[in-house]
N, CA, C and O atoms as a Tinker XYZ file with bonds, in Angstrom:
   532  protein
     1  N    152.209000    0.032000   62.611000    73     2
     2  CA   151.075000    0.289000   63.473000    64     1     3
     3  C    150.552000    1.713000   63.292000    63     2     4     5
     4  O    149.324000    1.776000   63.359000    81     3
     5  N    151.182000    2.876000   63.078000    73     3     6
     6  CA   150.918000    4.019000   62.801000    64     5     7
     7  C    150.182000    4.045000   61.436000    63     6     8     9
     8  O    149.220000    4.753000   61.139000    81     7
     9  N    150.674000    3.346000   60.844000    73     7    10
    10  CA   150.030000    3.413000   59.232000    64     9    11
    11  C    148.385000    2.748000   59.742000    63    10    12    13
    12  O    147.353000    3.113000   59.178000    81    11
    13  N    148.396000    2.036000   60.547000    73    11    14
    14  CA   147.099000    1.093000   60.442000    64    13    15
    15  C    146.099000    2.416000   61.224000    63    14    16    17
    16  O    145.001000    2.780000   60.802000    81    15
    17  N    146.777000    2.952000   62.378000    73    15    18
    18  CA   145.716000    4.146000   63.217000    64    17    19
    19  C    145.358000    5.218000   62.507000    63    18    20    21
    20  O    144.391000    5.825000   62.966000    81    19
    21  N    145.941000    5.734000   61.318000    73    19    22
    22  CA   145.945000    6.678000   60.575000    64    21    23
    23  C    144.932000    6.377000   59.734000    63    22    24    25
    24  O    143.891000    7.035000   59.746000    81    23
    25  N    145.163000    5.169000   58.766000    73    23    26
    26  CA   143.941000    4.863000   58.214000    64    25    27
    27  C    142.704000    4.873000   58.942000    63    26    28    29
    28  O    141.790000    5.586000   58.527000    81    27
    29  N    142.513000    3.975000   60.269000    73    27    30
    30  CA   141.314000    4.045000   61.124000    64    29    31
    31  C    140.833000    5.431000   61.302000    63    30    32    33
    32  O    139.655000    5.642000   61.013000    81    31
    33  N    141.715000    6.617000   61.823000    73    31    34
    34  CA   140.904000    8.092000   61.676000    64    33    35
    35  C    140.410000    8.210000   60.405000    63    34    36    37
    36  O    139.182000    8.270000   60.341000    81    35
    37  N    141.195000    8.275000   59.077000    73    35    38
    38  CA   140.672000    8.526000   57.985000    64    37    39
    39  C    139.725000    7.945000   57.818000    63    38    40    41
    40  O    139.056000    8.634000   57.047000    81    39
    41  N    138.976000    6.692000   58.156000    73    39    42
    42  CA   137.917000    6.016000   57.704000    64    41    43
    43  C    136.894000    6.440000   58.605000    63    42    44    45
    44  O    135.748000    6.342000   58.166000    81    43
    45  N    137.074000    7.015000   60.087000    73    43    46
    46  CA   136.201000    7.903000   60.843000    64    45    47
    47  C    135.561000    9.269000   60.336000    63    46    48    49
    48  O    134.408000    9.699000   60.333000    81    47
    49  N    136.943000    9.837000   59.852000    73    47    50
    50  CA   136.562000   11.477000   59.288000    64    49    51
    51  C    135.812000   10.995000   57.800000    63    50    52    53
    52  O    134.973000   11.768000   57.339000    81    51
    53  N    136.182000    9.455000   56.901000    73    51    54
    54  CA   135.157000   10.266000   55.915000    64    53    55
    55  C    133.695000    9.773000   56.135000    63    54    56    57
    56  O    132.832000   10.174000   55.354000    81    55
    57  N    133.339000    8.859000   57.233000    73    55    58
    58  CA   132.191000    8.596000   58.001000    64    57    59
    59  C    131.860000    9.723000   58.182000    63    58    60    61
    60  O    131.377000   10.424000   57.293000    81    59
    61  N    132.026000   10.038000   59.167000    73    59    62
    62  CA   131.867000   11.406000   59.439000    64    61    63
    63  C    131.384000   12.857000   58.754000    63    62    64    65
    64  O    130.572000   13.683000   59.169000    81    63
    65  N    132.119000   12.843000   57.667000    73    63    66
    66  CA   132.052000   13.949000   56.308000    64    65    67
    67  C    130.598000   12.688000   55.793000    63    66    68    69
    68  O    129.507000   12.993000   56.275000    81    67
    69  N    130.603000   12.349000   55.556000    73    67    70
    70  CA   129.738000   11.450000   54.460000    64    69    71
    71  C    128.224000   11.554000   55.564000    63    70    72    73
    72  O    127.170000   11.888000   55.024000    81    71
    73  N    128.231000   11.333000   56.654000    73    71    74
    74  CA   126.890000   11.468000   57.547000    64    73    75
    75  C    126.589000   12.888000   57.428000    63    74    76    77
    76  O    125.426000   13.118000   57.098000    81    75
    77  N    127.503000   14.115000   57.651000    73    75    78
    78  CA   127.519000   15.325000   57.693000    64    77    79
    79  C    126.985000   15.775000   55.963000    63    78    80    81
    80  O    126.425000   16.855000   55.771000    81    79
    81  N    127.181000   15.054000   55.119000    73    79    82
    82  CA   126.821000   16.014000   53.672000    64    81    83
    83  C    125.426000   15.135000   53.652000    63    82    84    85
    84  O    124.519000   15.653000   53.000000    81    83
    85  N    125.145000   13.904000   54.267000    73    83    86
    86  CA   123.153000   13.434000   54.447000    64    85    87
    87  C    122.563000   14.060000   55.588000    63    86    88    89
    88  O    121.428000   14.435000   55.292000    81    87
    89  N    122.793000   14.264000   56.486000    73    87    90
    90  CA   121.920000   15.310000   57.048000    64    89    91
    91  C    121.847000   16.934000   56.311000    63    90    92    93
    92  O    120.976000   17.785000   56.488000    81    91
    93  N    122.957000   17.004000   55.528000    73    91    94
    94  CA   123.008000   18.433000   54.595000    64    93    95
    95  C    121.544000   18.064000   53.723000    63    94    96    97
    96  O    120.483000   18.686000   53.669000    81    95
    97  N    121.848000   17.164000   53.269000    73    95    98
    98  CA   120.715000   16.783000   51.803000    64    97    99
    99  C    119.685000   16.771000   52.579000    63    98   100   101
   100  O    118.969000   17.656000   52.110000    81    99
   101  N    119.158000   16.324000   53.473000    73    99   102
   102  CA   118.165000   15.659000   54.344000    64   101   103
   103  C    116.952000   17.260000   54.620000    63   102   104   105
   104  O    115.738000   17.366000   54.446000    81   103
   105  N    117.595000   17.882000   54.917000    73   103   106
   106  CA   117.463000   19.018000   55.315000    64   105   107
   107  C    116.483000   19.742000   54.643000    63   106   108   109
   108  O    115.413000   20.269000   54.947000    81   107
   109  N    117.489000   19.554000   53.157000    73   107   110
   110  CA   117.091000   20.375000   51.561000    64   109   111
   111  C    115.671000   19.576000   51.347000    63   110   112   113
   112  O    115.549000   19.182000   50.188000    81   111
   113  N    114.741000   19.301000   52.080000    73   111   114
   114  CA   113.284000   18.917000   51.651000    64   113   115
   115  C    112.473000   19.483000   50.439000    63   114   116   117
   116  O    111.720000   18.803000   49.740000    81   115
   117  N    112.624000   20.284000   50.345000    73   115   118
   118  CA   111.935000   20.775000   49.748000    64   117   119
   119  C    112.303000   20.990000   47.874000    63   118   120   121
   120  O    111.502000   21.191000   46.962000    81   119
   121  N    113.824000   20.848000   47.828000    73   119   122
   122  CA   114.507000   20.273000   46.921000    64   121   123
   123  C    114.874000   19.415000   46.217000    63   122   124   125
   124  O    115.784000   19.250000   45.404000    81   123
   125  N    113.442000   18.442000   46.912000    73   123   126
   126  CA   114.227000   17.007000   46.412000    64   125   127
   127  C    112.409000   16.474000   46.037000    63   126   128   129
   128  O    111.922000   15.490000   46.595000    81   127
   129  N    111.540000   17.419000   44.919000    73   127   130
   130  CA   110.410000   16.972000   44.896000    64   129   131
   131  C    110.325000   16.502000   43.199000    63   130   132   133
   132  O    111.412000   16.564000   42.624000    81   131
   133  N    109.382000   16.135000   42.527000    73   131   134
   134  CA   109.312000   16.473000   41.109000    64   133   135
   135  C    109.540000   17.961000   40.455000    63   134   136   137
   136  O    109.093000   18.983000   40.977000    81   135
   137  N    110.251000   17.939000   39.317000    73   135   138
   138  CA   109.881000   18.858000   38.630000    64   137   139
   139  C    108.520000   19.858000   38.637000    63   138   140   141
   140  O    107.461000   19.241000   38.755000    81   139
   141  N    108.430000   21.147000   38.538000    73   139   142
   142  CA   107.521000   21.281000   37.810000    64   141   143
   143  C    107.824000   21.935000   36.901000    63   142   144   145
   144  O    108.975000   22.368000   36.833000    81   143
   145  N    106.834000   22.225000   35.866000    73   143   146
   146  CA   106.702000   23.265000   34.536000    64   145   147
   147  C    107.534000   24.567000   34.619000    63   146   148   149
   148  O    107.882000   25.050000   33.541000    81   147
   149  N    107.917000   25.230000   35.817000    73   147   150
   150  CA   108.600000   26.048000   35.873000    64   149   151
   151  C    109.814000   25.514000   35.903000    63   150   152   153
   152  O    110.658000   26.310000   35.493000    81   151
   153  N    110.184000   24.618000   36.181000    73   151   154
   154  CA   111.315000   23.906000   36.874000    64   153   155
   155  C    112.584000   23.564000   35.353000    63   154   156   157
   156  O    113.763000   23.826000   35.114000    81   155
   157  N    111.277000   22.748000   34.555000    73   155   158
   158  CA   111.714000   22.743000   33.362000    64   157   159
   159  C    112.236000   23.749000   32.364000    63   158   160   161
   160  O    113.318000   23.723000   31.777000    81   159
   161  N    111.306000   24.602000   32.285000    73   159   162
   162  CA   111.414000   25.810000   31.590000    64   161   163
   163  C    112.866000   26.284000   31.833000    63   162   164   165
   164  O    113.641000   26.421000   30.886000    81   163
   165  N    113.254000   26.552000   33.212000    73   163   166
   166  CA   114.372000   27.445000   33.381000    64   165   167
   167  C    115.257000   26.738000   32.877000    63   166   168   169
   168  O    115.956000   27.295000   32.031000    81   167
   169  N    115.657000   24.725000   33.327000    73   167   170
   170  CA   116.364000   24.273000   32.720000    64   169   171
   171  C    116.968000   24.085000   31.291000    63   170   172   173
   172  O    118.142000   23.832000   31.018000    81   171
   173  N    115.769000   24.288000   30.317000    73   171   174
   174  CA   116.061000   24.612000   28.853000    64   173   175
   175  C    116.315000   25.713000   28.366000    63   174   176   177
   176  O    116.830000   25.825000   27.253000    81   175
   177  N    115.995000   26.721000   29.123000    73   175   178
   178  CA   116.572000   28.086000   28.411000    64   177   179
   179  C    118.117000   28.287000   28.558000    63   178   180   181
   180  O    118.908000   27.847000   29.392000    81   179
   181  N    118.255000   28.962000   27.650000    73   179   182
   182  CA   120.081000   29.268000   27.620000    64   181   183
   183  C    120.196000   30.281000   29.142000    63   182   184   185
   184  O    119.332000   30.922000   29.740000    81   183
   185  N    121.137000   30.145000   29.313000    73   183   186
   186  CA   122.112000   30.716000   30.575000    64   185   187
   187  C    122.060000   32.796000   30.441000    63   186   188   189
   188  O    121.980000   33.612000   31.359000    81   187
   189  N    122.131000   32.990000   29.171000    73   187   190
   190  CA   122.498000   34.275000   28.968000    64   189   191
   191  C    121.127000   34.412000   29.135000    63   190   192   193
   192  O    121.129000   35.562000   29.574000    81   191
   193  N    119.574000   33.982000   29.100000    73   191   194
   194  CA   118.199000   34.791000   29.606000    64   193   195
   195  C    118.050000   34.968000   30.422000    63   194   196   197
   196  O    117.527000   35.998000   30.846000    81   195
   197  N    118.694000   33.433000   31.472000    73   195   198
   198  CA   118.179000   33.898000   32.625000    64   197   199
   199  C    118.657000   34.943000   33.270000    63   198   200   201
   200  O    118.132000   35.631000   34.145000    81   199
   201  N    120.310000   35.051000   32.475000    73   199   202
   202  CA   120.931000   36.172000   33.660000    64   201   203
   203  C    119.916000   37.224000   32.978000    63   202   204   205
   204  O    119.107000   37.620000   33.817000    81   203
   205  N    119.742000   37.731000   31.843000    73   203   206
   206  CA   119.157000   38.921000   31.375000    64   205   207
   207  C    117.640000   39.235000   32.499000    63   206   208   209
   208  O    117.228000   40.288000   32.984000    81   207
   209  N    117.152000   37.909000   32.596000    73   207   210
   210  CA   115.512000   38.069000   33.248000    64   209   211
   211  C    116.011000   38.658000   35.032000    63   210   212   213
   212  O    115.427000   39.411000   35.811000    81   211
   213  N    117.291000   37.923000   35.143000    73   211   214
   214  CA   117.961000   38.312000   37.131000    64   213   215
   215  C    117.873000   39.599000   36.743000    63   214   216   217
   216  O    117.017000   40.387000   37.146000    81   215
   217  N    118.837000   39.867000   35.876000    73   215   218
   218  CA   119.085000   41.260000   35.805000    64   217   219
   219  C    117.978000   42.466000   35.876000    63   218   220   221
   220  O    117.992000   43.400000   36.678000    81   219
   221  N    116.985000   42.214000   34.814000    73   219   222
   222  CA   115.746000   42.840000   34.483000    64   221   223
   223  C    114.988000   42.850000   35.669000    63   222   224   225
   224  O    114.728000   43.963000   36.127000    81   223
   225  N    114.498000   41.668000   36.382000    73   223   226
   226  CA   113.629000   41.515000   37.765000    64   225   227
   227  C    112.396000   40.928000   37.476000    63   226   228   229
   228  O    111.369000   40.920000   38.154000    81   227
   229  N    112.696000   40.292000   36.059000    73   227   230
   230  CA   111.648000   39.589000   35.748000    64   229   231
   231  C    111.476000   37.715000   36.412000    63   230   232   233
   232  O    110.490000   36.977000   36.395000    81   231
   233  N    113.242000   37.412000   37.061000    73   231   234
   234  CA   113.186000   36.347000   37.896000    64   233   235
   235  C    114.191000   36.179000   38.880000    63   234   236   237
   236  O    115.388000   36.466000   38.889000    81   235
   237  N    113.362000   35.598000   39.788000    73   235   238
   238  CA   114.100000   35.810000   41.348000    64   237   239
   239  C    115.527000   34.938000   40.861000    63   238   240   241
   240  O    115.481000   34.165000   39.904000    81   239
   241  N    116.580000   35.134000   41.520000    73   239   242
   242  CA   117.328000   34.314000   41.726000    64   241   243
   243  C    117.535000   32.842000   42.455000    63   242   244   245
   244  O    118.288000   31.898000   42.215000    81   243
   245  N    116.245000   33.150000   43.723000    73   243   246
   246  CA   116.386000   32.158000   44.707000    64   245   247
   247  C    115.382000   30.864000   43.574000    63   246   248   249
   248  O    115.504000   29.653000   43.753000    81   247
   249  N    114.635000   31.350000   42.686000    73   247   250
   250  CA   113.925000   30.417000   42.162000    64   249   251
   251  C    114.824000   29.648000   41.016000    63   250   252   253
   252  O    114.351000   28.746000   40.323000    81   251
   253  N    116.375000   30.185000   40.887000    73   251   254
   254  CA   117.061000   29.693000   39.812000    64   253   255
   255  C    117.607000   28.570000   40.777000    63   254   256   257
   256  O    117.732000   27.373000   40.519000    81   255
   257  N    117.947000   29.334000   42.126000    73   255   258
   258  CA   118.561000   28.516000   43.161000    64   257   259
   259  C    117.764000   26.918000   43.207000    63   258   260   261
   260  O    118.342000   25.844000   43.037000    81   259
   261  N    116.455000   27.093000   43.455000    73   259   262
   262  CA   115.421000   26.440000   43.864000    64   261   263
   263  C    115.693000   24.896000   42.625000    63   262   264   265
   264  O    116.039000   23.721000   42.748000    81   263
   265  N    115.275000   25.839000   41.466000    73   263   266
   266  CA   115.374000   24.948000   40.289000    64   265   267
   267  C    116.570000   24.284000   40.104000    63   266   268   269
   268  O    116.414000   23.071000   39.959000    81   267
   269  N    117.749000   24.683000   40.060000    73   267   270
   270  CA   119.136000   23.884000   39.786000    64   269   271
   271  C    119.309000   23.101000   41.209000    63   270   272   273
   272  O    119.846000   21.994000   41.170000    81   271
   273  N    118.827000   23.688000   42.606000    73   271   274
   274  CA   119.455000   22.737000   43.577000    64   273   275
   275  C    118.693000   21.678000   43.575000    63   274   276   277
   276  O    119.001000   20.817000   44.399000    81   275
   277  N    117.570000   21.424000   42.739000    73   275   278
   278  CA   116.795000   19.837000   42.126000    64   277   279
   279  C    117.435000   18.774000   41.317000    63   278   280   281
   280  O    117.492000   17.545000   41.270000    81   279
   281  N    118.000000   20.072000   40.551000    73   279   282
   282  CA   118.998000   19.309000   39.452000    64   281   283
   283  C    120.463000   18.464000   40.349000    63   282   284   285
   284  O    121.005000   17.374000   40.164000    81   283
   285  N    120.683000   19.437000   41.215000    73   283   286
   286  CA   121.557000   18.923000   41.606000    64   285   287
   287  C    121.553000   17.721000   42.593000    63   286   288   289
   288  O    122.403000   16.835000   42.507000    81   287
   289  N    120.570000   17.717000   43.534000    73   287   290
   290  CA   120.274000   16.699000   44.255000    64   289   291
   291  C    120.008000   15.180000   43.606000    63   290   292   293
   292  O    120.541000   14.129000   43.962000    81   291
   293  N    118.811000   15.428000   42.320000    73   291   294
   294  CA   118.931000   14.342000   41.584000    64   293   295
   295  C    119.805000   13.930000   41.082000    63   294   296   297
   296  O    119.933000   12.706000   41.094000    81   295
   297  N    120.861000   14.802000   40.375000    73   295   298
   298  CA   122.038000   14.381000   40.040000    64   297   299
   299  C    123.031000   13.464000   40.561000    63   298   300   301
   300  O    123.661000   12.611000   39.936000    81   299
   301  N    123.120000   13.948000   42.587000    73   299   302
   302  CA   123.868000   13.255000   43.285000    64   301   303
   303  C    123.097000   11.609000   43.571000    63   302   304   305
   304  O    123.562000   10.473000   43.663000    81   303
   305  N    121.849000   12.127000   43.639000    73   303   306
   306  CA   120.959000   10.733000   44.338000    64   305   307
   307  C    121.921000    9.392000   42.759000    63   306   308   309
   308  O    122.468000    8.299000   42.905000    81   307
   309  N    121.720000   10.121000   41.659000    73   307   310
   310  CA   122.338000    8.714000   40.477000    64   309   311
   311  C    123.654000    8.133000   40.979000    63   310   312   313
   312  O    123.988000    6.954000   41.096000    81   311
   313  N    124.516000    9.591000   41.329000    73   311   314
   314  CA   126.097000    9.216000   40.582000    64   313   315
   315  C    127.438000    9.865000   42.015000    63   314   316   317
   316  O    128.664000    9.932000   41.931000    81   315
   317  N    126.344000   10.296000   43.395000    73   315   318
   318  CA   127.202000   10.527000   44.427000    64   317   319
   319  C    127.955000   11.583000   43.771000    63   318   320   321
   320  O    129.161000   11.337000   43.774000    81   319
   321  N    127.631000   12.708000   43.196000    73   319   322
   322  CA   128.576000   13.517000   43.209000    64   321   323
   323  C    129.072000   14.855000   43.836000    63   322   324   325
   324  O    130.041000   15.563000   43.563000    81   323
   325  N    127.992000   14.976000   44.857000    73   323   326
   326  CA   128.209000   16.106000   45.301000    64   325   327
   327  C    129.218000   15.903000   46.673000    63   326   328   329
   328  O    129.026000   14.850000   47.282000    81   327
   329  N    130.306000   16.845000   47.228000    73   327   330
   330  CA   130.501000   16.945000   48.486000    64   329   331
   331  C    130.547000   17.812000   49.254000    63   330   332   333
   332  O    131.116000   17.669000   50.337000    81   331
   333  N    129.988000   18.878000   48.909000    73   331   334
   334  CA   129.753000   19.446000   49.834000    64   333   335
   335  C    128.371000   20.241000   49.648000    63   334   336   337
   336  O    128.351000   20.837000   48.571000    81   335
   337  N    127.319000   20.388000   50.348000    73   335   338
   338  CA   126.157000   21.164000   49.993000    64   337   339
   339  C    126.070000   22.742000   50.401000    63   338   340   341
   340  O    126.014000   23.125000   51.569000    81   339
   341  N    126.067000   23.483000   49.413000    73   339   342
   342  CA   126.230000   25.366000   49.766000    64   341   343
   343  C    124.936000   25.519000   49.897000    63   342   344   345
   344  O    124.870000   26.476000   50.668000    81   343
   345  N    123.514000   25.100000   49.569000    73   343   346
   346  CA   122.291000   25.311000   49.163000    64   345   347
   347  C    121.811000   26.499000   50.176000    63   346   348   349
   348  O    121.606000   27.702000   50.015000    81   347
   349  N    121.727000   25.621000   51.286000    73   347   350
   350  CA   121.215000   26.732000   52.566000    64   349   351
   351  C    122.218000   27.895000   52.335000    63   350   352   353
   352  O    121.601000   28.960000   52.307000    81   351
   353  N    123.062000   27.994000   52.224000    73   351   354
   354  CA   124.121000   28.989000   52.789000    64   353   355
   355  C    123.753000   30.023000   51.442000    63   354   356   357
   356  O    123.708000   31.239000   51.631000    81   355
   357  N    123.485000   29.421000   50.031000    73   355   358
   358  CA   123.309000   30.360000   49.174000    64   357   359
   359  C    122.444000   30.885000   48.864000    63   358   360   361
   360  O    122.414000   31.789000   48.029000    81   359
   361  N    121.082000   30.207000   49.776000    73   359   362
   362  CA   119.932000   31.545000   50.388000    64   361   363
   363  C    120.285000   32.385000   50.975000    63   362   364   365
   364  O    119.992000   33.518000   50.590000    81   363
   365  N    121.082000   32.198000   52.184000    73   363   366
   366  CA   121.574000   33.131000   52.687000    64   365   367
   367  C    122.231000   34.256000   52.225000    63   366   368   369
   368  O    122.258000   35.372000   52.745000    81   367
   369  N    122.803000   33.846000   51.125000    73   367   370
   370  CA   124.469000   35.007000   50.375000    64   369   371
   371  C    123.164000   35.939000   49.191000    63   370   372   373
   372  O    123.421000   37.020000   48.660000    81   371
   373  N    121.681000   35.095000   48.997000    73   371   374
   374  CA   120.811000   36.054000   48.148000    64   373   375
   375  C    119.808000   36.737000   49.442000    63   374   376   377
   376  O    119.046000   37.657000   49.148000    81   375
   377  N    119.852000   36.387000   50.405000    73   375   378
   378  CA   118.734000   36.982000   51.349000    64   377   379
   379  C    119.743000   38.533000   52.080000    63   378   380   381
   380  O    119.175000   39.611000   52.257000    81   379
   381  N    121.063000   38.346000   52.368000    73   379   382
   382  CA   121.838000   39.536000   52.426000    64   381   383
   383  C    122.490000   40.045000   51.474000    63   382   384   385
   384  O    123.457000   40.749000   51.764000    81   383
   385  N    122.205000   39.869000   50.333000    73   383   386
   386  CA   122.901000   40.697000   49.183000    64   385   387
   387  C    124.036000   40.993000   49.409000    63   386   388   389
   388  O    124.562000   42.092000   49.583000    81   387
   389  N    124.587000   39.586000   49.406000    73   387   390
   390  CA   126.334000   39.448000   49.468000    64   389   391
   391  C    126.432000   39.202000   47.818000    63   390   392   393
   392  O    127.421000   39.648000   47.237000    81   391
   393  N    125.286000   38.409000   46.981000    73   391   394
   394  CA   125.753000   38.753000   45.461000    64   393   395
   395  C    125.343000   39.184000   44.704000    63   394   396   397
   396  O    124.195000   39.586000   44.515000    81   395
   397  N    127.043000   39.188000   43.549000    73   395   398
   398  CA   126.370000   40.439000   42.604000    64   397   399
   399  C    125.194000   40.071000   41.421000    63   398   400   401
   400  O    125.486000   39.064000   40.776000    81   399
   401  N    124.301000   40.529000   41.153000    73   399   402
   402  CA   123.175000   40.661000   40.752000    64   401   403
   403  C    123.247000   41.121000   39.559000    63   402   404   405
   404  O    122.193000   41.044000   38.927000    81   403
   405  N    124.559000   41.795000   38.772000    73   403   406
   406  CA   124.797000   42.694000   38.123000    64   405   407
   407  C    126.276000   41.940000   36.909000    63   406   408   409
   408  O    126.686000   42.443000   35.862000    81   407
   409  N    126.714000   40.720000   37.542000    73   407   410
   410  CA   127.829000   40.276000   36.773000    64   409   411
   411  C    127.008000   38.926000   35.595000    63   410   412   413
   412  O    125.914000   38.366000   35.514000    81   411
   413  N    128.203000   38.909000   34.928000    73   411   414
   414  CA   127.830000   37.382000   33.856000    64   413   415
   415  C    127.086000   36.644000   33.977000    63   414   416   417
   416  O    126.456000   36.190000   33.022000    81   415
   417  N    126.926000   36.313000   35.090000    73   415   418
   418  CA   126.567000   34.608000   35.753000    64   417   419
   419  C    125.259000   35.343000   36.831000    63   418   420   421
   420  O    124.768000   34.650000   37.721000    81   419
   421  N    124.866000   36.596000   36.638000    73   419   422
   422  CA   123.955000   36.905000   37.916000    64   421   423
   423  C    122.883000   35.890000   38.215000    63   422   424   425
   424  O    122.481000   35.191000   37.285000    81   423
   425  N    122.396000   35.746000   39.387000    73   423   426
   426  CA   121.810000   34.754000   39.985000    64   425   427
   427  C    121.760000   33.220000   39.317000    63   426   428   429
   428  O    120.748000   32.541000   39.146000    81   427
   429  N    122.795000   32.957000   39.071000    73   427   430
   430  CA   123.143000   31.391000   38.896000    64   429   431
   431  C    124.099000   30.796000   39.379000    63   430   432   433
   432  O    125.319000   30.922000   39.481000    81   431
   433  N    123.056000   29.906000   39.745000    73   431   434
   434  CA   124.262000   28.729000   41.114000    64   433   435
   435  C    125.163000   28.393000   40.142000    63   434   436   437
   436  O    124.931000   28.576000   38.947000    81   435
   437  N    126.267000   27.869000   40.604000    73   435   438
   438  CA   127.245000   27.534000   40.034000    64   437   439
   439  C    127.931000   26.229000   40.933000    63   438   440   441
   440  O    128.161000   26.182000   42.142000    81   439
   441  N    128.127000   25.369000   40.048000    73   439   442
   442  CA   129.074000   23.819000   40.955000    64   441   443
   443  C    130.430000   24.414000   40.871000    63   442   444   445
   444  O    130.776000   25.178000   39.971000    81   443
   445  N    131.047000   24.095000   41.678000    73   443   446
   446  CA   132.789000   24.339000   42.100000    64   445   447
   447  C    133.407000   23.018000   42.375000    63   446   448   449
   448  O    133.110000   22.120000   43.162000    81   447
   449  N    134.437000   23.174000   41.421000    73   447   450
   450  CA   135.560000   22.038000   42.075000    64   449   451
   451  C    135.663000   21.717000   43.804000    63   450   452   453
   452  O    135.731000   22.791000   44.402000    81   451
   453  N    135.680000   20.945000   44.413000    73   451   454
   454  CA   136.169000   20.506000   45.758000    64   453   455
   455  C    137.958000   21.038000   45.632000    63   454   456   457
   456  O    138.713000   20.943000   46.599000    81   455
   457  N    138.267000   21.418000   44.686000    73   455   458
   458  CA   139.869000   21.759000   44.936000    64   457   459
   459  C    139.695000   23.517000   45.494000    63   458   460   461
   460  O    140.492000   23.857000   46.368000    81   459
   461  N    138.665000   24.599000   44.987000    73   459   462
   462  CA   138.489000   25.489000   45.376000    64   461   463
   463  C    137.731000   26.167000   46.712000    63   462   464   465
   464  O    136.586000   26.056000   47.151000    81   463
   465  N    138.794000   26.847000   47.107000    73   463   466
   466  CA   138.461000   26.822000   49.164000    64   465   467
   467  C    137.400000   27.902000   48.994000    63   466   468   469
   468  O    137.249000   28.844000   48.217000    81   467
   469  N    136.696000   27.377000   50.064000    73   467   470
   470  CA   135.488000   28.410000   50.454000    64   469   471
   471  C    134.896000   28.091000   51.805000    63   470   472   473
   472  O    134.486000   27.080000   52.376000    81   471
   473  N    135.049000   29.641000   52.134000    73   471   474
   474  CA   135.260000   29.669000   53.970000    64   473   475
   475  C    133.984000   28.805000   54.431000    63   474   476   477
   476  O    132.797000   28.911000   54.124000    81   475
   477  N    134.676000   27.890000   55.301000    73   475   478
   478  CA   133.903000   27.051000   56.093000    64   477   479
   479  C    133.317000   25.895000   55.372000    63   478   480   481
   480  O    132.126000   25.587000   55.398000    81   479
   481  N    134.322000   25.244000   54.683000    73   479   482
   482  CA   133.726000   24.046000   53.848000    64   481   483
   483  C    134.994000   23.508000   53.475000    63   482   484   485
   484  O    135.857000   24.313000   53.126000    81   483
   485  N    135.267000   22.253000   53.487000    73   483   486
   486  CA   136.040000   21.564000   53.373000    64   485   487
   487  C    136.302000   21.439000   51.425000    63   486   488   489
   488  O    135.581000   21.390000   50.428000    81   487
   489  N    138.065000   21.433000   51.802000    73   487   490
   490  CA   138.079000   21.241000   49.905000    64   489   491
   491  C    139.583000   20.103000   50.063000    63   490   492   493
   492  O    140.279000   19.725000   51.005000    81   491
   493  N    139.563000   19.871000   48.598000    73   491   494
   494  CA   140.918000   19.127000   48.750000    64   493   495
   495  C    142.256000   19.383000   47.808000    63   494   496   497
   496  O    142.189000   20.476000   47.246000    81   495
   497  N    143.178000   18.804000   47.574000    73   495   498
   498  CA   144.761000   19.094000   47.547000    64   497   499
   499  C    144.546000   19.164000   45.912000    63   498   500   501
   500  O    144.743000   20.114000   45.155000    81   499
   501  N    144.009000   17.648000   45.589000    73   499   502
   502  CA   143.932000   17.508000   44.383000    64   501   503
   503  C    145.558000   16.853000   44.023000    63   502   504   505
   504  O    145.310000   15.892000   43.296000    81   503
   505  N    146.505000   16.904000   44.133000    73   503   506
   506  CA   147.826000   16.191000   44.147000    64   505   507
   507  C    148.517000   16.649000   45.298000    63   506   508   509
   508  O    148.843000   17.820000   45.492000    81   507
   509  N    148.804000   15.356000   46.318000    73   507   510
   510  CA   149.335000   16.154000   47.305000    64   509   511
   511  C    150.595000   15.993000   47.344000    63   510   512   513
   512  O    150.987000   15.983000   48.511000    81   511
   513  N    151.747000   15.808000   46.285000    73   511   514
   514  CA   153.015000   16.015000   45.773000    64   513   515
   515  C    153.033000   16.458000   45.152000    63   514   516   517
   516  O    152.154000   16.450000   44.289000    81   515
   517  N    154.409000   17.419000   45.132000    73   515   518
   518  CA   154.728000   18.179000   44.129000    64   517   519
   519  C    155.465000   17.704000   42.675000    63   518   520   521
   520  O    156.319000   16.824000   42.783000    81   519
   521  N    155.255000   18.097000   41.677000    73   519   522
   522  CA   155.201000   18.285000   40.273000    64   521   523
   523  C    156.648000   17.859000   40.425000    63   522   524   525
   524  O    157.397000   18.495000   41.167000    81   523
   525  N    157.101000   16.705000   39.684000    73   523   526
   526  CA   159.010000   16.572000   39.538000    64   525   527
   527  C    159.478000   17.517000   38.520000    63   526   528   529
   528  O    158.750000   17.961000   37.632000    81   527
   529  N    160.666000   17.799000   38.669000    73   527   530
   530  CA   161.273000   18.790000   37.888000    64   529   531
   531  C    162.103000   18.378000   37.452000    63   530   532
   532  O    162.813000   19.057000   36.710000    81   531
């Protein structure tokens, strides 16, 4: 009987998580339109311009944001892959210059494993036994 109530929460919490990451998407309106010509562009250029153009100030970051969180939404709408959405929050981390602007990867979103924790977002175990020896 314990095994059966346990499952029943688990099938609540990932209700739950799963309503909570569509009102996330739901939100992102403005992210979820056609392409445009700019949209494209950034997507075909190599990784090392754009950081060079962040760097230079020849392009915003939030517009790299803008452009990949399209990519990414369409991405999930095919194949469900996203779980957790940072989008809003990583306007935020470029509107207070919490990032660096100045490293490898400057102003490019980046996808993260669900195994890697990040405050205030749910992640997971990834094996939740340990390795036999």
């Amino acid at each position: 009987m314990v095994f059966f109530l346990d499952y029943l929460q688990h099938r609540r919490d990932c209700q739950f998580k799963q309503d909570e990451r569509t009102a996330r998407i739901k939100a992102l309106g403005r992210y979820r339109g056609p392409f445009t010509p700019l949209d494209r562009e950034i997507v075909n250029r190599p990784i090392e311009e754009l950081v060079a153009d962040v760097q230079k100030g020849v392009l915003e970051p939030s517009t790299l944001l803008s452009t990949y969180g399209k990519v990414a939404l369409k991405a999930h709408e095919k194949t469900n892959c996203v779980t957790e959405v940072m989008i809003s929050e990583a306007e935020g981390w470029i509107k207070d210059g919490s990032i660096n602007f100045k490293g490898p990867l400057a102003g490019i979103p980046v996808s993260l494993k669900d195994t890697l924790n990040v405050g205030g977002f749910d992640s997971t175990v990834g094996m939740p036994a340990p390795f036999p020896t």
